[in-house]
N, C-alpha and C positions, 0 to 999 in steps of 0.2 A: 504494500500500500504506500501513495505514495505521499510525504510529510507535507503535511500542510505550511505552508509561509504566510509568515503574521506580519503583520506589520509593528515597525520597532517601538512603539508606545505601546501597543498593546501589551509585546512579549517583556519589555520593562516591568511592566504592573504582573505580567503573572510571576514574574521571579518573585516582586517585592512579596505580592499576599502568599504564594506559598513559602517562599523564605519567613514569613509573619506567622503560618499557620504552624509549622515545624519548630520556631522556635518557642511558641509556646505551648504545643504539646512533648516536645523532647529536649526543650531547654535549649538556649546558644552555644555553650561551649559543644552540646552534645550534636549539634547538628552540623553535618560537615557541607559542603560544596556541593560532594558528590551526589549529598542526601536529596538537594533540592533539584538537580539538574535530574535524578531520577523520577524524579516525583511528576516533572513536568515530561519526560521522556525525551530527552533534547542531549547534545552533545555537552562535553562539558566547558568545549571551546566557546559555546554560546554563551555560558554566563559568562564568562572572560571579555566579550564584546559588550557589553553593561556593564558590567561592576568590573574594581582591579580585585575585590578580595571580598571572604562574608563581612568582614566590618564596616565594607562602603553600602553592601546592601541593608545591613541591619539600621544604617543610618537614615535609609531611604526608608525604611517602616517606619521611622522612629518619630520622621518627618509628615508619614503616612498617620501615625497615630494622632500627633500635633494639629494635623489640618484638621480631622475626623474632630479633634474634641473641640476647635473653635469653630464647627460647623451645628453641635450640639449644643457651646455656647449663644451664637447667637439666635437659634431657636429657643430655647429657656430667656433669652432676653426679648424675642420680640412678640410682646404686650403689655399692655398696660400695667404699670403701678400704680400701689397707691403714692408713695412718694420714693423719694431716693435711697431712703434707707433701704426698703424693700427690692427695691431694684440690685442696691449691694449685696444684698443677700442671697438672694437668687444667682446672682452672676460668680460670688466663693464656694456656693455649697456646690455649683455645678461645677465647675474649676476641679477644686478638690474629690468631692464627692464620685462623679463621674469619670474625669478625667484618672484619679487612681485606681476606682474601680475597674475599668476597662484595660485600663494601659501596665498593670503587673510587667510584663516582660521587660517594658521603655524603664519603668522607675528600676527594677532592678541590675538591669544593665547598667544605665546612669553611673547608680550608683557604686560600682566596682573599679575601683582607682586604675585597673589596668585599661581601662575605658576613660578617661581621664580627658579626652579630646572630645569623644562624642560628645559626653556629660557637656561638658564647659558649652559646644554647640548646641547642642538642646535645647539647655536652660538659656541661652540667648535666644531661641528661635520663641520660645515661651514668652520671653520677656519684651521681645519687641513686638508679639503680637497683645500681649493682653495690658502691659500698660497703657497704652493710649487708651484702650476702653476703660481701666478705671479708672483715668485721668477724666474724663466723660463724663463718667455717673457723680465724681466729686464737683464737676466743674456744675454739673447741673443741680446737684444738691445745694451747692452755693447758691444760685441764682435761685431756687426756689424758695431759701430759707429756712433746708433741710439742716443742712452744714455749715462750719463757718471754719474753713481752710484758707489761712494764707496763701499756701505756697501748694495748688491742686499737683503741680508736675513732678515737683519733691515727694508731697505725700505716696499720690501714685507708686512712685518706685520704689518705694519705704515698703509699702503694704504689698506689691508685689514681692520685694523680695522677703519676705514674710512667708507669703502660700508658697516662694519655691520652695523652701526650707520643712514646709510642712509637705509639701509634694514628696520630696524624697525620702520622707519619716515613713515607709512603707508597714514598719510594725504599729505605728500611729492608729492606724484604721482598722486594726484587730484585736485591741487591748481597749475595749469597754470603758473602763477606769479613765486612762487615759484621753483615749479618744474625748469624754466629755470635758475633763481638765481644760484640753487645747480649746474643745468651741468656745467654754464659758471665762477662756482667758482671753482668745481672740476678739471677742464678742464686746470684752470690756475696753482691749485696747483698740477698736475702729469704734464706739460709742464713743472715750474724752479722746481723741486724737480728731475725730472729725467734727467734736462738739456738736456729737448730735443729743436726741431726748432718750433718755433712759425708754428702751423697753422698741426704739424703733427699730433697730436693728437686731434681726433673730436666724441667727445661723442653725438650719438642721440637718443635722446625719448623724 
């Protein structure tokens, strides 16, 4: 029979989501090159014309993963609130809540210093997508007389890099105890940092 020819964005994305599905059902270290080009029944000179190695492809999930969750952010963002606090609210527990839930493989990787490149890349790719939105919702909590921030573009990045530190806390979201520590710590420091009203801002997971 004779092999079907793809075209090169398509055969891109099937490396990526089966390279995404192998590594988290068999783990990254466990899954080899070989594993994926099998999987897809292709040569193994094929994945070599995409990627130079599995670490440029696991980057490309990782980025795959990143797009996916600020695709779910801004569906969780687009409706009404009642004001901006609520709007905050919605937009960290999805962040967090979602975004760890789904993404195990990205946070654990991340997180392994011999990954120390990815990592660094990630959390910039993280960061220059979801600051300017919460630059956004501060800028407009101001103007509504939700919040009262001097400095939105400062804060912003303050409280970003806050969720990323809670992002990589991966044991964070499975320890009960814990896990409510962080809401009802987080919860106090975006309440007097954004000077808003007791009780408007309610973080759940």
């Amino acid at each position: 029979m004779a092999r079907i020819s793809k075209a090169p964005d398509e055969r891109r994305n099937e490396f990526i989501e089966t390279a995404e599905r192998l590594f988290f059902s068999n783990g990254f270290d466990e899954t080899a090159v070989s594993d994926i080009v099998k999987a897809l029944n292709v040569a193994q000179g094929t994945f070599y014309f995409y990627f130079k190695s599995k670490t440029e492809v696991l980057s490309a999930v990782i980025h795959k993963n990143i797009s996916e969750a600020e695709e779910r952010l801004h569906k969780a963002m687009n409706r009404p609130f009642k004001n901006a606090g609520e709007r905050l609210s919605v937009m960290i527990t999805t962040f967090l809540v979602e975004h760890v839930g789904r993404s195990k493989l990205v946070t654990y990787v991340i997180r392994k210093e011999s990954n120390v490149g990815i990592r660094q890349k990630s959390i910039e790719e993280i960061v220059s997508r979801i600051t300017p939105q919460m630059e956004e919702v501060i800028r407009e909590g101001n103007a509504n007389g939700d919040f009262k921030v001097a400095y939105p573009t400062e804060m912003a990045s303050s409280l970003v890099g806050i969720l990323i530190h809670l992002f990589q806390d991966i044991g964070l979201f499975h320890e009960p105890e814990r896990r409510e520590r962080a809401r009802l710590t987080l919860t106090q420091i975006l309440i007097h940092s954004l000077g808003a009203k007791e009780r408007s801002i309610e973080l759940k997971w």
